[in-house]
C-alpha positions as CSV (number, residue, x, y, z in Angstrom):
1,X,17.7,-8.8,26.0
2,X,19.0,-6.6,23.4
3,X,18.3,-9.4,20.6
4,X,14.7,-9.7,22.1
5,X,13.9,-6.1,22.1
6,X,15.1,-5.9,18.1
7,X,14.1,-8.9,17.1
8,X,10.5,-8.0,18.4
9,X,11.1,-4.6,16.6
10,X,11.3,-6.3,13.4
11,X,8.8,-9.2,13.6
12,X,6.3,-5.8,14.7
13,X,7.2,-4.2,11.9
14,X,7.0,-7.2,9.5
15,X,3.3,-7.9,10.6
16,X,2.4,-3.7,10.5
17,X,3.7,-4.4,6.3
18,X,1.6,-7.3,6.0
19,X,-1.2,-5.3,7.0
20,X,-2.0,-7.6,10.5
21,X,-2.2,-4.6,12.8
22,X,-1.8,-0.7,12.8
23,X,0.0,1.3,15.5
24,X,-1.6,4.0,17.2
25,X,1.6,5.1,19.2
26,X,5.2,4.3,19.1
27,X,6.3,0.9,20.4
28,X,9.7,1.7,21.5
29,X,12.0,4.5,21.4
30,X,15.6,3.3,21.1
31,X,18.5,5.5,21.9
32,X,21.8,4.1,22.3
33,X,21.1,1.6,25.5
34,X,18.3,3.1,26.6
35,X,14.4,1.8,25.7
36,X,11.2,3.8,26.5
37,X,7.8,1.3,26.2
38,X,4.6,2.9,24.7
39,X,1.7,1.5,24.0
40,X,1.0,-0.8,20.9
41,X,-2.9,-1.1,20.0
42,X,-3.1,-4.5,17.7
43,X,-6.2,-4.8,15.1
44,X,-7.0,-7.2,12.0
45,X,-6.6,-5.9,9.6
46,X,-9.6,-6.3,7.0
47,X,-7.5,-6.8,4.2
48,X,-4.5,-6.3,2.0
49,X,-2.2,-3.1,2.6
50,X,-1.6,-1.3,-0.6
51,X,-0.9,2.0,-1.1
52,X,-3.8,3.7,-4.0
53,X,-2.9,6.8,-5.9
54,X,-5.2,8.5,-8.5
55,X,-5.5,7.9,-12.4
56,X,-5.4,11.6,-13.3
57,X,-2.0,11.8,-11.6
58,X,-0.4,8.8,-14.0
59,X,-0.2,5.3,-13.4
60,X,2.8,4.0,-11.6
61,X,5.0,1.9,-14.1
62,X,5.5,-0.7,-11.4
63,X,1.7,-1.2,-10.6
64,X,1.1,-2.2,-14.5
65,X,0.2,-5.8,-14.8
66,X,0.8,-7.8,-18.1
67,X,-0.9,-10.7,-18.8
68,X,-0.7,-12.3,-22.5
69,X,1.2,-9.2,-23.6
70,X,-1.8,-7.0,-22.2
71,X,-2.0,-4.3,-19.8
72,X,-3.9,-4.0,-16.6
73,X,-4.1,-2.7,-13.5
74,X,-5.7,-2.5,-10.3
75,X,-8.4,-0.5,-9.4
76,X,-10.5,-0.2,-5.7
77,X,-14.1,-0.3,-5.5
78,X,-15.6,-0.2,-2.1
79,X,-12.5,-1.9,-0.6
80,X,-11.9,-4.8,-3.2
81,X,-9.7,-4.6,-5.7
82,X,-10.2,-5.2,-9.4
83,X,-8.2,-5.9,-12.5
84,X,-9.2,-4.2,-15.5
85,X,-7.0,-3.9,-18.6
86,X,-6.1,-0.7,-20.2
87,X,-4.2,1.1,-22.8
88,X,-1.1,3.5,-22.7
89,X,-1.6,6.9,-24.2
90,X,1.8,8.3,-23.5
91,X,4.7,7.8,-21.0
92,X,6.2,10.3,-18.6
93,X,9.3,9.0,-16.8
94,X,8.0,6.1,-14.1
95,X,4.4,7.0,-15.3
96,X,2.0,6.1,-17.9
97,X,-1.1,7.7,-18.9
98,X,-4.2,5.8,-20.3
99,X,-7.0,6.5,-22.2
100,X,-11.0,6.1,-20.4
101,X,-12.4,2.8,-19.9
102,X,-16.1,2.3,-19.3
103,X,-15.1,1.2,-15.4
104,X,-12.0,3.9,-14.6
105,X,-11.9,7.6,-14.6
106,X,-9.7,10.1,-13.5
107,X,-11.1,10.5,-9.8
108,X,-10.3,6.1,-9.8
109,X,-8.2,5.2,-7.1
110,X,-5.9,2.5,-8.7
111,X,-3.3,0.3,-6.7
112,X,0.1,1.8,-7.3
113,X,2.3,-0.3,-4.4
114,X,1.2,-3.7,-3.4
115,X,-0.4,-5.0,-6.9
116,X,1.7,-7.8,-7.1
117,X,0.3,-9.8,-4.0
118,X,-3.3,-9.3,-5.4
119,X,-5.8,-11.5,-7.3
120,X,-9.4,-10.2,-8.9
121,X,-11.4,-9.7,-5.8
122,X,-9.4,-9.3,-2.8
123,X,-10.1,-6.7,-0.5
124,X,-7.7,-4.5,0.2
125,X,-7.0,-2.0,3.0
126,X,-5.4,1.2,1.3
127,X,-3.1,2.9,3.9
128,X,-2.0,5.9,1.8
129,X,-5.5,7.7,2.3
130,X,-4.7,7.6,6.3
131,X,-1.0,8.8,5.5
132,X,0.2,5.8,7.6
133,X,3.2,5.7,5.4
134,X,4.2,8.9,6.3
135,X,3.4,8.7,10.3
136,X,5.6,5.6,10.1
137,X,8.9,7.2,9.1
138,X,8.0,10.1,11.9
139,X,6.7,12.4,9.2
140,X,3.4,14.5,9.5
């Protein structure tokens, strides 16, 4: 039983990262021998999970995309995601800042976790603007 109840734990977990459903309250409170059931909602999810940050606050070095020895990233439009090249300014630790391009400006939400599992044109579901990341870990 024990086995059951973690390996659920995990598989629930694995499907909340792929983005196949969302929690709306706690599934199970473990401590020590003792497990408390909640309730588990389970939705589709309509696309991706990836977590967006803003342009004016730097670009992630790990959301960068090269291709041919160019730079790109993606941005989100609507809910789809779209690669669009750009060029480094100036570097600050992990983060890179970029000049304007015709399509991106400093209010752009860009992907900065989750860019490596995209092509042109996928939607995406961005889970950062609902602070899901946080309300995972317990935080508020």
């Amino acid at each position: 039983m024990k086995n059951f109840i973690r390996g659920s734990f995990y598989v629930t977990l694995l499907l909340l990262l792929m983005g196949k459903i969302i929690v709306r309250k706690n599934e199970i409170i473990r401590q020590r021998e003792k497990v408390i059931p909640s309730t588990l909602s389970i939705y589709e999810s309509k696309g991706k999970p990836v977590i967006t940050g803003k342009i004016s606050e730097g670009i992630a070095s790990n959301s960068i995309i090269y291709k041919e020895n160019h730079p790109f990233i993606f941005i989100v439009k609507e809910g789809t995601a779209k690669l669009v090249p750009i060029t480094v300014i100036r570097e600050k630790g992990d983060f890179f800042f970029i000049t304007s391009v015709a399509s991106v400006s400093d209010a752009t939400d860009y992907v900065a976790e989750g860019s490596s599992i995209l092509k042109d044109g996928d939607k995406v579901n961005s889970i950062s603007n609902a602070n899901t990341n946080l309300n995972l870990l317990g935080g508020k």
